[in-house]
TORKOL-4160 file (C-alpha; in steps of 0.2 Angstrom, whole numbers, padded with zeros to 4 digits, m for minus):
302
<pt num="1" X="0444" Y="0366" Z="0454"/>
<pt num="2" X="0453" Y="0383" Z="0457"/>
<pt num="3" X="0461" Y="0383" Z="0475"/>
<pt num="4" X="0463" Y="0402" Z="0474"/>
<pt num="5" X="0444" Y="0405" Z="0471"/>
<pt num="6" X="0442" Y="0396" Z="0489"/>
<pt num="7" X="0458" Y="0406" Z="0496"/>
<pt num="8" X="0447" Y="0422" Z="0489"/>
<pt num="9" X="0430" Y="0419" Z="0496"/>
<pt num="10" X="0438" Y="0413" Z="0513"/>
<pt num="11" X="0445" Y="0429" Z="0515"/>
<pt num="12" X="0430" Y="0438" Z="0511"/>
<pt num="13" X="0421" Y="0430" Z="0524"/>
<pt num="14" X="0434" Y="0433" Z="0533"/>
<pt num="15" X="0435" Y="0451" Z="0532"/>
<pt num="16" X="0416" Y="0456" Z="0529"/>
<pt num="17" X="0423" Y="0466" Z="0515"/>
<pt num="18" X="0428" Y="0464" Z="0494"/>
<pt num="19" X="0439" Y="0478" Z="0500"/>
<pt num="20" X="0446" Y="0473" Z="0515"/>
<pt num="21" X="0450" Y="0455" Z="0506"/>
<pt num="22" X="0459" Y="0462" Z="0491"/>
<pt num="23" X="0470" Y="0473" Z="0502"/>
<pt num="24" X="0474" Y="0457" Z="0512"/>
<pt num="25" X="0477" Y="0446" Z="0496"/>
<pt num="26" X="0489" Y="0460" Z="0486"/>
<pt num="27" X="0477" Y="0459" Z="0473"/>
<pt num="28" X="0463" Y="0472" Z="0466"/>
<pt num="29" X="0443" Y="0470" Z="0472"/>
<pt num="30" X="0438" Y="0468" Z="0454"/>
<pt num="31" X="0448" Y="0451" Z="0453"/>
<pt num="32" X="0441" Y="0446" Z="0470"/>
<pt num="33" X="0426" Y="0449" Z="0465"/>
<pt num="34" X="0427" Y="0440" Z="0447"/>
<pt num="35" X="0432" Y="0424" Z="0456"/>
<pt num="36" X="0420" Y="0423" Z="0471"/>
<pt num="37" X="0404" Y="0427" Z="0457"/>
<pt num="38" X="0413" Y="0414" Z="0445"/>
<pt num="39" X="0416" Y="0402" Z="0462"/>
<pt num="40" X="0397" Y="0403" Z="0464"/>
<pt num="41" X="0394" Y="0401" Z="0448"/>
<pt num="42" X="0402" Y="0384" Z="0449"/>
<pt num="43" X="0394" Y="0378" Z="0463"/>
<pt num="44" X="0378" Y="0384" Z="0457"/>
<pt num="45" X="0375" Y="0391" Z="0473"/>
<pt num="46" X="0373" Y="0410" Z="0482"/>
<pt num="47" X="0387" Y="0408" Z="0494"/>
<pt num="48" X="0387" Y="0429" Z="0498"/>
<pt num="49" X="0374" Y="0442" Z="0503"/>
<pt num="50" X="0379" Y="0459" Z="0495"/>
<pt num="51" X="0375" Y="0475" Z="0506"/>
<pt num="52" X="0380" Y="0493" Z="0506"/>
<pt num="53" X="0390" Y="0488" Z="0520"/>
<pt num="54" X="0395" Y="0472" Z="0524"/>
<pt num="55" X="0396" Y="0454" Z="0515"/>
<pt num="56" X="0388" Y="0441" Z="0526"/>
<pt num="57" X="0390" Y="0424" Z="0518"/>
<pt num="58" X="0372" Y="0411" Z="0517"/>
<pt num="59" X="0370" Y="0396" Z="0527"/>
<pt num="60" X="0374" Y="0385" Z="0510"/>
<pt num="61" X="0391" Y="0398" Z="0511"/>
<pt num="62" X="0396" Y="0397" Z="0530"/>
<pt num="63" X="0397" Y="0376" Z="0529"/>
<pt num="64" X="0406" Y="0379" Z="0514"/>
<pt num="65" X="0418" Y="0393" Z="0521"/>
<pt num="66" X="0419" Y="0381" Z="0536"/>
<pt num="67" X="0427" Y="0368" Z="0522"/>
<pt num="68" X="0440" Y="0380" Z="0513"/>
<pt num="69" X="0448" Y="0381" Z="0529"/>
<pt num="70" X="0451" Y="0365" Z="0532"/>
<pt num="71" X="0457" Y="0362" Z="0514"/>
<pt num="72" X="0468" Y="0378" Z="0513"/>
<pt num="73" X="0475" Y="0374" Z="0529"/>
<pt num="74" X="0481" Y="0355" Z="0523"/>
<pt num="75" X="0487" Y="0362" Z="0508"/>
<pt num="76" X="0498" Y="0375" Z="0516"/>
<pt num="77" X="0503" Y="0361" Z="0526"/>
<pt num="78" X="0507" Y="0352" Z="0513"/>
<pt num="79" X="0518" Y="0365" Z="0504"/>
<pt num="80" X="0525" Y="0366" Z="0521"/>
<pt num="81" X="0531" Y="0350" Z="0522"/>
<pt num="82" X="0540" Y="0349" Z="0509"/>
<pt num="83" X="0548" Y="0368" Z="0513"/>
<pt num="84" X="0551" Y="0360" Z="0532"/>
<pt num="85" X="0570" Y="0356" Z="0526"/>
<pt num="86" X="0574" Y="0375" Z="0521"/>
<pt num="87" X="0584" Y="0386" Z="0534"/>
<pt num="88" X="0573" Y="0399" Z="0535"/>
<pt num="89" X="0555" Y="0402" Z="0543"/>
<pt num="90" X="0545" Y="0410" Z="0529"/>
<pt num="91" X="0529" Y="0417" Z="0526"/>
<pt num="92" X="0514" Y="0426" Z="0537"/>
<pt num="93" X="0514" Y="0423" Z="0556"/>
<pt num="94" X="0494" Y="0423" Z="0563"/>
<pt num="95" X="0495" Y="0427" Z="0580"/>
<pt num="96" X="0482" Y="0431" Z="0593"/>
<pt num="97" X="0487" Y="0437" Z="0612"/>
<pt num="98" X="0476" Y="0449" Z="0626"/>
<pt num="99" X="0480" Y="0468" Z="0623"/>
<pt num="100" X="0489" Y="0468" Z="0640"/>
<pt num="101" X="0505" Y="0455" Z="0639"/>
<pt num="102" X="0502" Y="0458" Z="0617"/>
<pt num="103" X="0509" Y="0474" Z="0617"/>
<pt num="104" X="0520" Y="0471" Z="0633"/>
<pt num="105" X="0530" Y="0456" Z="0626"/>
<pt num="106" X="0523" Y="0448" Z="0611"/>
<pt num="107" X="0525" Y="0463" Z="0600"/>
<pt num="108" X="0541" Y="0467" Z="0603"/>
<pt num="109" X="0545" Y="0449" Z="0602"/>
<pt num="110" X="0536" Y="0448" Z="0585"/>
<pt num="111" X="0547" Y="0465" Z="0580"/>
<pt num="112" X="0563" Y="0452" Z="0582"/>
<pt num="113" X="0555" Y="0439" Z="0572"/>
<pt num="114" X="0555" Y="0448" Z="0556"/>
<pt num="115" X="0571" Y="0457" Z="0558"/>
<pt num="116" X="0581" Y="0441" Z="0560"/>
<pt num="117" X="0569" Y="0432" Z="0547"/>
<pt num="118" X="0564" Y="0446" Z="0532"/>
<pt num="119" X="0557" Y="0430" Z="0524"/>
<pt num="120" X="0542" Y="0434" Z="0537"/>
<pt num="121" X="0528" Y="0447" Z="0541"/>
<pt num="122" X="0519" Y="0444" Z="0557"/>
<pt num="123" X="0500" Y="0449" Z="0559"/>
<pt num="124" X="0494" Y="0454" Z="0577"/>
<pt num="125" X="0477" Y="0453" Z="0583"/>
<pt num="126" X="0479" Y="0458" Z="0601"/>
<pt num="127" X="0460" Y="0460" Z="0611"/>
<pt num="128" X="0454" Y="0449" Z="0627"/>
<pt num="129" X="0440" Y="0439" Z="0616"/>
<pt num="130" X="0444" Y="0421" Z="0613"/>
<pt num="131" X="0445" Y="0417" Z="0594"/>
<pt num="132" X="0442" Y="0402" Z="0583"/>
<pt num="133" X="0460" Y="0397" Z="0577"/>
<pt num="134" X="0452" Y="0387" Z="0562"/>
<pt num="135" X="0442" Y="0401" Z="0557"/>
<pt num="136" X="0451" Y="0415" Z="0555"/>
<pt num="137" X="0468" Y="0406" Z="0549"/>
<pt num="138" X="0477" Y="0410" Z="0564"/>
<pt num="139" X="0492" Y="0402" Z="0567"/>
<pt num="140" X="0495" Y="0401" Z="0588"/>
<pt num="141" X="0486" Y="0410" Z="0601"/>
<pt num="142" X="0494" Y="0416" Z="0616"/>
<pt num="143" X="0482" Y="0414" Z="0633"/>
<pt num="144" X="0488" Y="0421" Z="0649"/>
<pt num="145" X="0478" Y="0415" Z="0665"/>
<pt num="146" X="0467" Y="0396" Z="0666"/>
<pt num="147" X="0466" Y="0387" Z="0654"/>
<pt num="148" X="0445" Y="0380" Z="0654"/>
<pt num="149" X="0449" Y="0367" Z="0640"/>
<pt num="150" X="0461" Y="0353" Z="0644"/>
<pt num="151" X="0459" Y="0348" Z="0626"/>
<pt num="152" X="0467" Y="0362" Z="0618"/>
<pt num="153" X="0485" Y="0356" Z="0611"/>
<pt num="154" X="0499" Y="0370" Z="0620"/>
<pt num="155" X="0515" Y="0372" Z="0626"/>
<pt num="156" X="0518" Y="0383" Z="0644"/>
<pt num="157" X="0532" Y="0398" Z="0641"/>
<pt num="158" X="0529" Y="0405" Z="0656"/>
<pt num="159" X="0519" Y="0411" Z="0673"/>
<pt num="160" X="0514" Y="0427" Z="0680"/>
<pt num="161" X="0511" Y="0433" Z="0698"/>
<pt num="162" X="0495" Y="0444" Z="0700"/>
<pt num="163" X="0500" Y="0460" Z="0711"/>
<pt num="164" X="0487" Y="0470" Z="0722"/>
<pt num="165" X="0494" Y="0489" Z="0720"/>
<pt num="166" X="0488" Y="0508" Z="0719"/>
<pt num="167" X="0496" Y="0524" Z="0715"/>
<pt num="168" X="0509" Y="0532" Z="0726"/>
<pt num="169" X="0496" Y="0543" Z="0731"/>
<pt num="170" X="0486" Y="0530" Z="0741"/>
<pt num="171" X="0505" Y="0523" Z="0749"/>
<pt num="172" X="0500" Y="0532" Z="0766"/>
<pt num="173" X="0481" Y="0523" Z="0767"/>
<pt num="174" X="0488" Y="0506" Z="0760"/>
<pt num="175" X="0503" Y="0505" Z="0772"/>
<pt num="176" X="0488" Y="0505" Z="0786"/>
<pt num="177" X="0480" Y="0488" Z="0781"/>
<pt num="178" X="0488" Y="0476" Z="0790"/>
<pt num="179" X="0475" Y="0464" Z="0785"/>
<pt num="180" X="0469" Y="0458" Z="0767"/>
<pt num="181" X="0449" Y="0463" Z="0775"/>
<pt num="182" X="0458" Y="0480" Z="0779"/>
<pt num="183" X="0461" Y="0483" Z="0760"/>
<pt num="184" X="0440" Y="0482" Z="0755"/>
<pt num="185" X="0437" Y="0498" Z="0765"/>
<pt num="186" X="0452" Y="0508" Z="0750"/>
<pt num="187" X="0444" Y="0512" Z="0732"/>
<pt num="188" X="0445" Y="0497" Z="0722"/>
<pt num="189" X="0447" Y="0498" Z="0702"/>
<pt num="190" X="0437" Y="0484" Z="0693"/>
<pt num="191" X="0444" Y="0475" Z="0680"/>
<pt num="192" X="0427" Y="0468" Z="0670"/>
<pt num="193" X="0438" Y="0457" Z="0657"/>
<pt num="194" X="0439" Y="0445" Z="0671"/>
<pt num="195" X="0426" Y="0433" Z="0675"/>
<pt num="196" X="0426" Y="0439" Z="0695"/>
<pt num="197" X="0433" Y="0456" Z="0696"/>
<pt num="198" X="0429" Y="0459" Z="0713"/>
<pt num="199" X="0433" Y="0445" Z="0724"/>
<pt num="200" X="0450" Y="0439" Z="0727"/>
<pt num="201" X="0456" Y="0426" Z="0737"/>
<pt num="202" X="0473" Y="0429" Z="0746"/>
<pt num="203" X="0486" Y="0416" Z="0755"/>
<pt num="204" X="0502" Y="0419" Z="0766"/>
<pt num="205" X="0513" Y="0406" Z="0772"/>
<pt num="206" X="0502" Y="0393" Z="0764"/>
<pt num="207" X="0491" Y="0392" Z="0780"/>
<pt num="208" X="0484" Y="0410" Z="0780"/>
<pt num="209" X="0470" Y="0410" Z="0768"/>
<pt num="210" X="0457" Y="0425" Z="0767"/>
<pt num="211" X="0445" Y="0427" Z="0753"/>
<pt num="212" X="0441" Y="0446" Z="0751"/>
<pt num="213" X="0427" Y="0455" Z="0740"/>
<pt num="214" X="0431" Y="0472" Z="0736"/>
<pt num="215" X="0419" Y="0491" Z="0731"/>
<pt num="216" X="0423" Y="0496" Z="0715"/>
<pt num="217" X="0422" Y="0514" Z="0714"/>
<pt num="218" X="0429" Y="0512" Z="0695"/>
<pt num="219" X="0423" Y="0500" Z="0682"/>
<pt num="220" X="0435" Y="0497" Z="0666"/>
<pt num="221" X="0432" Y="0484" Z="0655"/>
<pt num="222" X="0452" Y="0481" Z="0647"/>
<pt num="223" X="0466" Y="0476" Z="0658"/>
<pt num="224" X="0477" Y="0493" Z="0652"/>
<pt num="225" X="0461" Y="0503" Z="0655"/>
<pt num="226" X="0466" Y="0499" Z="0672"/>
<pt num="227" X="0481" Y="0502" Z="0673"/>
<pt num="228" X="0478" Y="0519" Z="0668"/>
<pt num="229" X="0464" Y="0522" Z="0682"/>
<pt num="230" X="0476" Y="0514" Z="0695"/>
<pt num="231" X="0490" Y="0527" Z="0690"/>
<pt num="232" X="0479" Y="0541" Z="0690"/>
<pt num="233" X="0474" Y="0537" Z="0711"/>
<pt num="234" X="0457" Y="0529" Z="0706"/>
<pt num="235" X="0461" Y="0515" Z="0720"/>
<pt num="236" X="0468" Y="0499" Z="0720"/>
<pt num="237" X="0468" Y="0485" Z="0708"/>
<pt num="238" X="0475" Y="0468" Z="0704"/>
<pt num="239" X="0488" Y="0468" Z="0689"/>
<pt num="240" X="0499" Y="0456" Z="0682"/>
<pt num="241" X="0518" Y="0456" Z="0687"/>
<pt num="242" X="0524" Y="0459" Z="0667"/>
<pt num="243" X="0512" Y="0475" Z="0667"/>
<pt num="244" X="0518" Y="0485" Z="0683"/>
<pt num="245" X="0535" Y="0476" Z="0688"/>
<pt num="246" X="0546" Y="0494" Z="0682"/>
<pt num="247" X="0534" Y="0505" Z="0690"/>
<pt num="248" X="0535" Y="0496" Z="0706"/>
<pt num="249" X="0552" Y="0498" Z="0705"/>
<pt num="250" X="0552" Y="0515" Z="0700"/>
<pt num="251" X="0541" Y="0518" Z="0715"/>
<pt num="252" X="0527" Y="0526" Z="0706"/>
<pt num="253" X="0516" Y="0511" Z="0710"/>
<pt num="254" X="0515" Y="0504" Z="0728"/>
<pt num="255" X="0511" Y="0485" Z="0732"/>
<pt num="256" X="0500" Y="0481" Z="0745"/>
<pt num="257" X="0501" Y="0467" Z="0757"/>
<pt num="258" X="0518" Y="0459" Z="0748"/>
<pt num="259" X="0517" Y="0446" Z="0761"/>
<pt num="260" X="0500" Y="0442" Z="0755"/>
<pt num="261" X="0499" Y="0428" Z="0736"/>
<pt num="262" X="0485" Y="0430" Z="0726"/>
<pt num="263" X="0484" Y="0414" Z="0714"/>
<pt num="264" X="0499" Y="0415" Z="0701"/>
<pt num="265" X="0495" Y="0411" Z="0683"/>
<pt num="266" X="0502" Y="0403" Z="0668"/>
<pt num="267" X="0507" Y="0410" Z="0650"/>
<pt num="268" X="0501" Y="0397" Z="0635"/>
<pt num="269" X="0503" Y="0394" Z="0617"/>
<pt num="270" X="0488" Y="0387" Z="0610"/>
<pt num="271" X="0490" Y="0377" Z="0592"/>
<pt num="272" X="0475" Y="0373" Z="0580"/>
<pt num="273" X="0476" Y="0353" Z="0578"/>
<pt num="274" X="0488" Y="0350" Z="0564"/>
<pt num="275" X="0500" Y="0337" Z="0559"/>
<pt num="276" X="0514" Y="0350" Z="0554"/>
<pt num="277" X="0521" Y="0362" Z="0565"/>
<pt num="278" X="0527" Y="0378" Z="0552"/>
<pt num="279" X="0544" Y="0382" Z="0555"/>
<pt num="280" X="0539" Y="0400" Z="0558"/>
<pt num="281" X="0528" Y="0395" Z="0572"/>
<pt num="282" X="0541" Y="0385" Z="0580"/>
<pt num="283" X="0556" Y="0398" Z="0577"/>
<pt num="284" X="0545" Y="0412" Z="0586"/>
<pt num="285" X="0539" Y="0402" Z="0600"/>
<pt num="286" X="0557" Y="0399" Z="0603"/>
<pt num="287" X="0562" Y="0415" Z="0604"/>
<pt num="288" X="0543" Y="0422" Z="0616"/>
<pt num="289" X="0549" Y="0408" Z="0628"/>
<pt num="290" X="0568" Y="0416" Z="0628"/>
<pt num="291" X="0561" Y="0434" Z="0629"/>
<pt num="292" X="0549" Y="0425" Z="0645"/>
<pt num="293" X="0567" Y="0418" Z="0653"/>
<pt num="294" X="0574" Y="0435" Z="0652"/>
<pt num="295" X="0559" Y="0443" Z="0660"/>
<pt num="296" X="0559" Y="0430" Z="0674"/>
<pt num="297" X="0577" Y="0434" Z="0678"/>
<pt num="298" X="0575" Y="0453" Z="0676"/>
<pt num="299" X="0561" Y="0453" Z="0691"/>
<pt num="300" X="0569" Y="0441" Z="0702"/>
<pt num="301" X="0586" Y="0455" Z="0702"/>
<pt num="302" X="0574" Y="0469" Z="0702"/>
């Protein structure tokens, strides 16, 4: 058997694409293509339906594609065992995180990663949609929030605080709430990621609990989507600490009720089961969870 004609067709389904595949291989289509018809050819079975516009693999093709994961993954495994002793992380980096704390800590993170380690390339799939790990080869997801599933093998790197704020333009109106039912009657930006975007339950003094359900006047359906509507007036909303810390500071966001918690939140890694931690995965969380200390420290000064 030809390992790389299941690396081939994995990638295909993978990508929907010959195309996309072969760019993702650093190989041309027509040898993509050649393998995967010979592969089927093997097996004596259709593993692909061929459109105009996208490869969909058969029923006989997704159980099949289901088990050239799991034997790609032990063979890279494998090789990474026995590459565990060398000093240097090498190799592609698979990472998933939500577009909001992605692009405000895990990018510039993974930037670090392959300067110090040129060994490394890092790919990024940065959305709000929880992905298979196993299916689409990733290597470690971040999760930000609850985790639903106690099952899941991760590591905590951090927590964040979820702040109530609107624009400087509203700081006369909010200043008036003394009360977290005072803030319902203010425009209220919806964030419809979440799974309750519009009630929130508030605590002060670990006594004072009052659970309020806000109007949205504005509906957006990404976490930076809102961010945008809060800095452009469209009302309050509820953000997480890393995303608006310096613009608190800077004063061109104003927080509402400080005095007032809403629940804090924690920041995970999330492994696909494996007996064999890459180095480049372990090397990179280590650094995320430094770059999370650092943060930590630079809000409490601020």
């Amino acid at each position: 058997m030809n390992l790389n004609r299941l690396s081939y067709f994995a990638a295909v389904v993978n990508t929907g694409s010959f195309t996309r595949a072969a760019e993702q291989l650093g190989i041309t289509k027509t040898v993509v293509s050649q393998q995967v018809a010979q592969l089927e050819h093997e097996t004596g079975t259709t593993l692909l339906v061929r459109t105009t516009r996208r490869v969909h693999p058969t029923e006989a093709g997704r159980l099949f594609h289901a088990r050239c994961i799991l034997i790609l993954r032990e063979a890279e495994e494998a090789f990474g065992e026995l590459a565990q002793g060398a000093s240097e992380p090498s190799g592609t980096l698979r990472i998933t995180a939500p577009n909001d704390y992605g692009a405000a800590t895990v990018v510039p993170v993974a930037a670090a990663f392959t300067a110090r380690y040129p060994a490394c390339r890092a790919e990024l799939t940065l959305h709000d949609r929880t992905l298979d790990l196993v299916s689409r080869e990733i290597d470690l997801a971040i999760h930000v929030g609850w985790l639903d599933d106690s099952s899941l093998l991760t590591r905590r790197i951090g927590s964040f605080r979820q702040l109530l704020v609107g624009s400087a333009a509203l700081a006369d109106r909010i200043a008036e709430a003394r009360m977290p039912e005072d803030l319902a009657k203010l425009p209220f930006v919806a964030n419809m990621a979440l799974k309750e975007p519009l009630l929130w339950q508030f605590s002060r003094d670990d006594l004072d609990r009052q659970a309020v359900r806000m109007r949205a006047s504005l509906a957006v359906d990404t976490t930076p989507g809102v961010l945008a509507a809060v800095q452009s007036g469209g009302g309050l909303s509820v953000l997480p600490d890393f995303l608006v810390q310096d613009l608190l500071t800077s004063g061109h966001l104003v927080h509402a009720l400080p005095e007032w918690r809403l629940p804090s939140g924690g920041i995970h890694a999330v492994y696909p089961a494996a007996r064999f931690r890459p180095a480049k995965v372990t090397v990179f969380l280590e650094m995320l969870a430094e770059a999370e200390k650092e943060k930590s420290r630079h809000m409490r000064e601020s």
